[in-house]
C-alpha positions in Angstrom: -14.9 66.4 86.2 -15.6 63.1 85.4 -13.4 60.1 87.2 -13.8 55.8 85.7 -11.9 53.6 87.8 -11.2 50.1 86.3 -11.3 47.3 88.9 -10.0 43.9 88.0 -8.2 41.5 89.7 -4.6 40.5 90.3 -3.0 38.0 88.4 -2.7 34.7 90.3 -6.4 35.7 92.1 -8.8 32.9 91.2 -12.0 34.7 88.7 -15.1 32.5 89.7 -17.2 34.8 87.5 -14.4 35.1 85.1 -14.6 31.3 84.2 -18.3 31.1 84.3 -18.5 33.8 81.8 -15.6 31.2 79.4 -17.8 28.3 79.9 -21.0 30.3 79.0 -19.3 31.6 75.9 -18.1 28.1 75.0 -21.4 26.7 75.7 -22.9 29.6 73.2 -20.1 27.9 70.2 -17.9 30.9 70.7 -14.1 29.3 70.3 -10.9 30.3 70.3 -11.6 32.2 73.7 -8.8 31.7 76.0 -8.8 32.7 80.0 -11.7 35.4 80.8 -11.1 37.8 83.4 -14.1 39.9 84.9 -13.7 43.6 86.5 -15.8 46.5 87.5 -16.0 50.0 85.9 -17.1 52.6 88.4 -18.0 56.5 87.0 -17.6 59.7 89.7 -18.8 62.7 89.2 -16.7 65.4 91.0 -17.2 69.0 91.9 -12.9 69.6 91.7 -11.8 71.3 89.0 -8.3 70.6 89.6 -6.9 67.3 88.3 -4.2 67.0 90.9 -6.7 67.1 93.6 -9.3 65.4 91.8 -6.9 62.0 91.4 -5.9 62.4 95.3 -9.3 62.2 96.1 -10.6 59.4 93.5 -7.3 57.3 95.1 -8.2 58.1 98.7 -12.0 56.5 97.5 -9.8 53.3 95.9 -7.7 52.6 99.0 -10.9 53.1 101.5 -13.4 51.6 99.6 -14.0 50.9 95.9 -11.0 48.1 95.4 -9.4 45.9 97.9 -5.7 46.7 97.3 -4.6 42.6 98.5 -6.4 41.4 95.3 -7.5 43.8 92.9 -5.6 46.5 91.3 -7.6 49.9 89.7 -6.6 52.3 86.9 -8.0 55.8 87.4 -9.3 58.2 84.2 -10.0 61.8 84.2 -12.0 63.6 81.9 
């Protein structure tokens, strides 16, 4: 089974690279490009073949260690 988990970060959390990527784009000519927000994508590979306990485990690996739940929230897909 294949797990993506979407990292990005909370609204209100300051996006250093998330401007710098606006600017860039405005300093290409692109307009009409409002606020730019940057994230991750991560991809798992996992031996479980049950989706129950395949989520369980990809959120156990979100809360220890791929997102930092004070500032960035993660969506979790399944295939």
């Amino acid at each position: 089974m294949k797990a993506r988990v979407h990292v990005s970060l909370k609204t209100g959390v300051l996006d250093p690279q998330g401007k710098a990527i606006g600017n860039a784009l405005a300093s290409l000519g692109f307009t009409g490009v409002g606020e730019v927000r940057q994230g991750k994508l991560i991809e798992i590979e996992l031996a479980e073949a049950d989706r129950t306990a395949a989520r369980a485990k990809v959120e156990a690996m979100c809360k220890e260690l791929l997102a930092n739940p004070v500032i960035e929230n993660y969506a979790i897909e399944l295939e």
